[in-house]
C-alpha positions as CSV (number, residue, x, y, z in Angstrom):
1,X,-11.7,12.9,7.7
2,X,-11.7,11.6,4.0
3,X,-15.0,9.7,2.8
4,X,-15.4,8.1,-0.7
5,X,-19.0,7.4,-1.8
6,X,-19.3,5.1,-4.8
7,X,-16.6,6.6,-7.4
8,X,-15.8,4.7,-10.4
9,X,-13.1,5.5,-13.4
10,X,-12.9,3.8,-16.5
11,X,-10.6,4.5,-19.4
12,X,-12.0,3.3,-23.0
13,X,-13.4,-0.3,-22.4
14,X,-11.1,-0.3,-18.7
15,X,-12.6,0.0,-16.0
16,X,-9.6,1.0,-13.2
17,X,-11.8,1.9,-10.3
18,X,-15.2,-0.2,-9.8
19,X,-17.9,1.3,-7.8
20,X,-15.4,1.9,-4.6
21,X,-16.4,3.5,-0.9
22,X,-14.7,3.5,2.3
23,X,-13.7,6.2,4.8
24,X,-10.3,7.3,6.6
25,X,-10.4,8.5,10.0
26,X,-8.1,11.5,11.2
27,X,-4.1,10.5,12.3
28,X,-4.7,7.0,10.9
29,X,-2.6,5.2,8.1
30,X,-5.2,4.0,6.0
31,X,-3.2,1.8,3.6
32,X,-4.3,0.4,0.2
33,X,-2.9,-3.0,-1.2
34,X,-3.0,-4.5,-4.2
35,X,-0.8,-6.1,-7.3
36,X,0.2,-4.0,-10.1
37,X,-2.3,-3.3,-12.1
38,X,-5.5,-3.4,-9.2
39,X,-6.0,0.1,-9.5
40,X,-4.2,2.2,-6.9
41,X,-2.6,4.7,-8.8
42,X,-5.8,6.1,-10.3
43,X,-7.3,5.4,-6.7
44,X,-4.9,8.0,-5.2
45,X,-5.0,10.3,-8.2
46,X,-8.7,11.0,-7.7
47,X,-8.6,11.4,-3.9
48,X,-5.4,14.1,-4.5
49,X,-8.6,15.7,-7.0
50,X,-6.0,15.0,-9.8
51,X,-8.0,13.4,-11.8
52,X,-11.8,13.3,-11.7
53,X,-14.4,10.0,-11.3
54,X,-16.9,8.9,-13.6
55,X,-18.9,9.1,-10.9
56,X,-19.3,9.3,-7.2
57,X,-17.8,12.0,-5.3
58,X,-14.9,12.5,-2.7
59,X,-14.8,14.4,0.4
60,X,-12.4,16.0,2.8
61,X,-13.9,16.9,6.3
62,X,-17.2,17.2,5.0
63,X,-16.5,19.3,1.9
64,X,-16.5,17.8,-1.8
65,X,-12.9,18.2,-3.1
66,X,-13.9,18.5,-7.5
67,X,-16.5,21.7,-6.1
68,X,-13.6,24.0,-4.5
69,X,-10.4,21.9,-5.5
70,X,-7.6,24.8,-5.3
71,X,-8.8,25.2,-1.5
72,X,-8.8,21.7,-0.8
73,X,-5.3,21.4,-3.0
74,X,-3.8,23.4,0.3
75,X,-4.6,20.9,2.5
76,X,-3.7,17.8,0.9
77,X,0.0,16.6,-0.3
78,X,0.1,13.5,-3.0
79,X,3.5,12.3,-3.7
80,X,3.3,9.9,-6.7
81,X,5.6,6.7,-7.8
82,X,8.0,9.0,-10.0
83,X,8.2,12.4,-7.8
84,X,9.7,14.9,-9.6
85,X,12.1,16.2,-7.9
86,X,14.6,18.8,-9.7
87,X,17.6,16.8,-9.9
88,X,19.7,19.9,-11.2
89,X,18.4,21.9,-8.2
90,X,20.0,20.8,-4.4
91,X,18.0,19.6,-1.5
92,X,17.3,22.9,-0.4
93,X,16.5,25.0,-3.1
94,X,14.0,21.6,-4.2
95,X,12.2,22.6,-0.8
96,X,11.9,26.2,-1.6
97,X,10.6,25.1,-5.3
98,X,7.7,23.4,-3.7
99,X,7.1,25.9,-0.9
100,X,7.0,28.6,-3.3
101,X,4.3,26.5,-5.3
102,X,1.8,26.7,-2.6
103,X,2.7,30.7,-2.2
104,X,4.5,30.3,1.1
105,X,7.1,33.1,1.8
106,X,10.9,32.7,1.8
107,X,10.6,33.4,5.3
108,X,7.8,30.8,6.5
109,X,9.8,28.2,4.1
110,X,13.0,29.3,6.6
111,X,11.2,28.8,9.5
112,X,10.2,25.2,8.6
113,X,13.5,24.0,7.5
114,X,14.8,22.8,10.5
115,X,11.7,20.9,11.0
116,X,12.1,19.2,8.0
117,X,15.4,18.4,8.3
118,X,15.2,17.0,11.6
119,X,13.0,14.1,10.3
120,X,14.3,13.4,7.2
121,X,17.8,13.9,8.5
122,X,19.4,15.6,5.0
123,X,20.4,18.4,6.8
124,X,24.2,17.5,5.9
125,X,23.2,17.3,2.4
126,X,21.5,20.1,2.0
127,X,23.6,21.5,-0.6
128,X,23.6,18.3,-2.9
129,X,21.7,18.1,-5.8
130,X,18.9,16.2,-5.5
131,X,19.9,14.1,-8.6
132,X,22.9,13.0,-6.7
133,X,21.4,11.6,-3.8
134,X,20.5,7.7,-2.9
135,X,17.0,6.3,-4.2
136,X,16.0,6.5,-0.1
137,X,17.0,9.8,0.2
138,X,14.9,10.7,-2.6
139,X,12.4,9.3,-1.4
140,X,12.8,11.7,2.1
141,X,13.2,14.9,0.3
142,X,10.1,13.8,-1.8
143,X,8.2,13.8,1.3
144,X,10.2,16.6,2.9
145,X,8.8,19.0,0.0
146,X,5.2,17.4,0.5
147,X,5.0,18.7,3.8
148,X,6.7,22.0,3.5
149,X,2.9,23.8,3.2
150,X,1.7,22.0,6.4
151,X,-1.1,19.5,4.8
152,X,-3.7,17.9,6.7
153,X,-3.7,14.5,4.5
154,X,-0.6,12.9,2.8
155,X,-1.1,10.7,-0.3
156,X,1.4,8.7,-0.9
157,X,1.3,6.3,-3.9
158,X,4.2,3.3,-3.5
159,X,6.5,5.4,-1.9
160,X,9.1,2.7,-1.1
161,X,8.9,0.7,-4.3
162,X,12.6,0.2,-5.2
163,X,13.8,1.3,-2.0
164,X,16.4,-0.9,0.1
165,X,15.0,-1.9,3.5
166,X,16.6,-0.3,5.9
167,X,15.5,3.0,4.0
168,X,11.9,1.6,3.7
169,X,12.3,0.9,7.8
170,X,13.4,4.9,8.5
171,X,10.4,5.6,5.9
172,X,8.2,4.2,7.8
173,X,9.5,5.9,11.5
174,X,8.7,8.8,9.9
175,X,5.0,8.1,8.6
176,X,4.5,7.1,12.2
177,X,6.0,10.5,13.3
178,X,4.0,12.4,11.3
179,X,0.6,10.8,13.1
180,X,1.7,11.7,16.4
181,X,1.4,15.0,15.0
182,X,-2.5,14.8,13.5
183,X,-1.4,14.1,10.0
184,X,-4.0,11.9,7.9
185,X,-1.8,9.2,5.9
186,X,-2.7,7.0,2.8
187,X,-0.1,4.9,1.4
188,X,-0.5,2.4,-1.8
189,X,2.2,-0.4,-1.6
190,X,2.7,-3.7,-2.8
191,X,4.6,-5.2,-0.3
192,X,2.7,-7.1,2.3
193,X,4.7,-6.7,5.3
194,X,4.2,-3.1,4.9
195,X,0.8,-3.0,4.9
196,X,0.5,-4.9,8.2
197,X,1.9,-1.5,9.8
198,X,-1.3,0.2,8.7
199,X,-3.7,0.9,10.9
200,X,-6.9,0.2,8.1
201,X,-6.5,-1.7,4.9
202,X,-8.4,-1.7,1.6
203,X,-6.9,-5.1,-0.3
204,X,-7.7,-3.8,-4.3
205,X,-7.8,-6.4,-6.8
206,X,-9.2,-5.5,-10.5
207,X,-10.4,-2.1,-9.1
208,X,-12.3,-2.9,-6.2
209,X,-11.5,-3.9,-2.6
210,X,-12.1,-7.2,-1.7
211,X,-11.8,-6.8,2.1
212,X,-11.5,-3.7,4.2
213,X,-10.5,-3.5,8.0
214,X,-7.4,-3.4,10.4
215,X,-4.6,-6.1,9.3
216,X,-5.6,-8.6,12.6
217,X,-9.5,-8.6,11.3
218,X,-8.6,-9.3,7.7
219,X,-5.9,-12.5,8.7
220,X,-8.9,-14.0,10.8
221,X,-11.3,-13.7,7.8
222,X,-10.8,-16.4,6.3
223,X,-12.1,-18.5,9.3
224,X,-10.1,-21.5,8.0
225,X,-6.4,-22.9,8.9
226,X,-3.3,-22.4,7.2
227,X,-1.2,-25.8,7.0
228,X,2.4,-26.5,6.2
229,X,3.5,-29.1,4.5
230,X,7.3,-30.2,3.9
231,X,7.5,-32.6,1.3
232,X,10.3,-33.8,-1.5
233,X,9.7,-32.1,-4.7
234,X,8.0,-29.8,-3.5
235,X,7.6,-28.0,-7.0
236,X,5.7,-31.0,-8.5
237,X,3.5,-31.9,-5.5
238,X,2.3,-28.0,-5.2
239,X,0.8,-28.5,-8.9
240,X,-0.5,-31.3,-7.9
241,X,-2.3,-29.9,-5.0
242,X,-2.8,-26.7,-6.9
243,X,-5.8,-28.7,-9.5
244,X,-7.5,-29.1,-5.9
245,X,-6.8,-26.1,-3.9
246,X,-6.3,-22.6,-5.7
247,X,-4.7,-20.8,-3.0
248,X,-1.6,-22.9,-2.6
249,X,1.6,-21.2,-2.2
250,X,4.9,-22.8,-2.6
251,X,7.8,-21.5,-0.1
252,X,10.8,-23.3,-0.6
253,X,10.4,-26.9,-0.1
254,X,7.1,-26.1,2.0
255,X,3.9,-25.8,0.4
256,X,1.0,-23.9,2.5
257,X,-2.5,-23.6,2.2
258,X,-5.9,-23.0,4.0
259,X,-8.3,-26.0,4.8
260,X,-11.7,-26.0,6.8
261,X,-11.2,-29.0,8.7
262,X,-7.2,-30.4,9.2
263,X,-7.5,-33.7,10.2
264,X,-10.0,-34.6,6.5
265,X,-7.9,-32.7,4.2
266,X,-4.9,-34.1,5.7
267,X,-5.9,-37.5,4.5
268,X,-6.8,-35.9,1.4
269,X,-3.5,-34.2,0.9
270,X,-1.3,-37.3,1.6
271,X,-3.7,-39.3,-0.5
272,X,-3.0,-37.5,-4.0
273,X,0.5,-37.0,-3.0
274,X,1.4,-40.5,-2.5
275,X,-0.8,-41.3,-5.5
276,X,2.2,-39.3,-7.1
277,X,4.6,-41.0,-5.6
278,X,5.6,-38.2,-3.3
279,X,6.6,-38.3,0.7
280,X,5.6,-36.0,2.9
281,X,8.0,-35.0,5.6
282,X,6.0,-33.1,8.2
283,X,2.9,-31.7,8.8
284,X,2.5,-28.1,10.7
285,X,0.1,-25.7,11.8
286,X,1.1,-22.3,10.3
287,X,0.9,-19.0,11.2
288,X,-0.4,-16.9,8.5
289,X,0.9,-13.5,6.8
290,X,-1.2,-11.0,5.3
291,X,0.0,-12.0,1.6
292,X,-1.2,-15.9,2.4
293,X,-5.1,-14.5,3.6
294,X,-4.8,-11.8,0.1
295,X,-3.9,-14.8,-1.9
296,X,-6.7,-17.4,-0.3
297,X,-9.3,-14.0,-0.3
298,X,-8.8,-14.3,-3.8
299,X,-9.0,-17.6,-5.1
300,X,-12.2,-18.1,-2.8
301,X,-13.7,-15.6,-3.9
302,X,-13.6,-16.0,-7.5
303,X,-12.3,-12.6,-8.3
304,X,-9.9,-13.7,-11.2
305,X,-13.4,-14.4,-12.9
306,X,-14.8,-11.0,-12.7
């Protein structure tokens, strides 16, 4: 449905967006992950046709979006970090504001109300104004007025971000709702255990993706296993390790990391940590999350040199 050839932005001497392709299919949450500061934002404002590329183009169902952009406008719906809402206006009368934007009748606005309503469940608040409402219901009447005209893709850039998790969970029910229904999703987010919900993932870092495919694909990229290591002070042995191996995470008093072959690097581990003076407590095999194969992605890849 959505393909991006090769579209760069830079701004001055920053380049946000380096030389960047991939391709969304139709009714899939494509999601694209990253730390602050990778890029995303002025990923998502280019594919909305917000804000132009350098260079490279963008296209929607075969059709460039910067060559007939108020047409392609119609079919698309970007909600960005800071939606604005009209917090003086209520619920509804927000969902008219937008509907009226994209020249729908009061009528056709009517007859999608209950719709709307039904998924984001604000039908009891419909009189509130939106400035009064929780940061998670915000966040449903931000969508609510993104689908009022109907759109064919949904760009949604950190749309949880600050939201408590229950709300993020009924969030994300509803992205999934919307696919059953032939709605083409991309969502920007920084938290890792949402992205693993996506069906395709870009991982961004410093403007680029460093790995692209479905969550599964990119945790068994690394070829390499994860091991677990309890040990007493567990702050001091993971700077330790950390001068030999870059992508070591510390969680609590375990400290993880990928090796190539267990039983060697085992020896090496306990080696440099007893040369410290530290005991290890156990050894495990761990199961890896998507933030442990970013993190190692990284650091073996040399992308903090770039």
């Amino acid at each position: 449905m959505l393909t991006v050839e090769n579209i760069s932005k830079s701004f001055a001497s920053l380049m946000a967006v380096k030389d960047l392709s991939f391709s969304v299919a139709k009714s899939e949450i494509f999601g694209i992950v990253g730390p602050d500061g990778s890029g995303k934002s002025t990923l998502n404002r280019m594919l909305a046709a917000i804000l132009k590329p350098d260079k490279g183009r963008i296209l929607l169902n075969g059709h460039d979006v910067f060559k007939n952009p108020y047409t392609i406008k119609e079919k698309i719906a970007y909600m960005p970090q800071r939606f604005g809402l009209y917090e003086d206006l209520s619920v509804e009368e927000n969902l008219y504001f937008f509907g009226r934007l994209f020249g729908m009748s009061g009528k056709r606005i009517k007859q999608q109300l209950p719709e709307l309503y039904a998924f984001s469940r604000l039908e009891p608040f419909k009189k509130r104004l939106a400035g009064r409402l929780s940061g998670g219901m915000k966040q449903k009447l931000g969508l609510a007025c993104c689908l009022i005209h109907r759109p064919e893709l949904i760009i949604l850039d950190e749309p949880t971000n600050g939201v408590d998790p229950i709300s993020r969970r009924e969030f994300w029910k509803i992205l999934y709702d919307l696919l059953s229904r032939g709605v083409t999703i991309i969502v920007s987010t920084a938290y890792l255990d949402e992205a693993e919900r996506c069906n395709t993932l870009g991982l961004m870092h410093r403007g680029r993706f460093i790995t692209q495919g479905d969550p599964l694909r990119i945790k068994q990229e690394t070829g390499r296993t994860m091991i677990e290591i309890a040990v007493k002070q567990a702050r001091q042995a993971g700077k330790v390790l950390k001068t030999h191996y870059p992508g070591v995470l510390l969680k609590g008093d375990i400290i993880k990391t990928f090796v190539k072959q267990p039983s060697a690097e085992k020896k090496r581990i306990g080696s440099l940590l007893r040369a410290h003076n530290m005991e290890i407590l156990s050894w495990t095999t761990g199961h890896p999350t998507l933030e442990d194969c970013f993190i190692d992605i990284i650091s073996r890849r040399g992308s903090s040199k770039e």
